[in-house]
C-alpha positions in Angstrom: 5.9 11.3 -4.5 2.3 9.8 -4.4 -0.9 11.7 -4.3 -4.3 10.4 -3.8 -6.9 10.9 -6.8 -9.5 9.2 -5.7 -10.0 7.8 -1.9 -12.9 5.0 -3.3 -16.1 3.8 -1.7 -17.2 0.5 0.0 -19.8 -1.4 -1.5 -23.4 -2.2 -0.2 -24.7 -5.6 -0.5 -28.6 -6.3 0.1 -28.8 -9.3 2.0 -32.1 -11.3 3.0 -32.0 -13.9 5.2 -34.7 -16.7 7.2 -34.2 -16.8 10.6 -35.5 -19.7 12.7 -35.9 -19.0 16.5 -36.8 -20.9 19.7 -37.4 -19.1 23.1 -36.0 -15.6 21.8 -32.5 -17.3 20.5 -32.1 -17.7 16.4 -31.5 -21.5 16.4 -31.2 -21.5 12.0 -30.4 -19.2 9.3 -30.7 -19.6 5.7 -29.7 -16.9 3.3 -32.6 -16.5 0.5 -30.8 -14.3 -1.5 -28.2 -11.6 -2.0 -27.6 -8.3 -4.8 -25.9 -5.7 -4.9 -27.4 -2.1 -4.3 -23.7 0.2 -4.7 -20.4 -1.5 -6.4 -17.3 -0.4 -4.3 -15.0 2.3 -6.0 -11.4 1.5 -6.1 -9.2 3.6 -4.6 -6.9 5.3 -7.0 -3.2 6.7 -6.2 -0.8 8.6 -9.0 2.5 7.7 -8.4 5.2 10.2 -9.4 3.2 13.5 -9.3 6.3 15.4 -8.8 6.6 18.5 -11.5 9.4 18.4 -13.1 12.1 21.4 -13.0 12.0 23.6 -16.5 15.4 23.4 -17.7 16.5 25.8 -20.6 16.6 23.6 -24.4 20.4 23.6 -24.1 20.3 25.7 -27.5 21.3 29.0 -28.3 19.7 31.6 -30.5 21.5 31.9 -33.5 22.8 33.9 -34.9 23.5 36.3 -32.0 23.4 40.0 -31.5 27.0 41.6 -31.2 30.6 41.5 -32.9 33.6 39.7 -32.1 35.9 42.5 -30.5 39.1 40.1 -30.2 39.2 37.2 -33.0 41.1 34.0 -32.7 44.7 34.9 -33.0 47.9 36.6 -31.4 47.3 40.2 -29.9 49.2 41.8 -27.5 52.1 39.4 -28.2 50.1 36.5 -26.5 48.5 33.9 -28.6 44.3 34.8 -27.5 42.4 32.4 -28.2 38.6 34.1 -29.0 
């Protein structure tokens, strides 16, 4: 599962340029010189988002509420195991 964190930006780039024309038409350009105004963001993208399921600590509470009613042993002429 993926989930988008950040969607990111383009950059802008301030460009100036000398442009040579002849009847209307740009017969030359020359670049004078370029900077940047705004750096691009980066998109950004968690993998693995999912939430895991709570499972229980596999432990029990100890020691526990209660008696043994029937211990380990034979009862009823039946060997009962507790």
């Amino acid at each position: 599962q993926t989930k988008v964190v950040n969607s990111g930006e383009y950059g802008v780039n301030r460009t100036v340029k000398q442009l040579k024309k002849f009847n209307g038409k740009v017969t030359e350009s020359k670049i004078l010189s370029t900077s940047t105004v705004k750096d691009p963001v980066a998109r950004v993208v968690a993998q693995g988002t999912k939430e895991k399921v709570v499972v229980g600590s596999g432990n029990f509470s100890w020691p526990t509420n209660g008696h043994i009613s029937s211990g380990y042993g034979y009862r009823g002429g039946e060997f009962h195991q507790a």
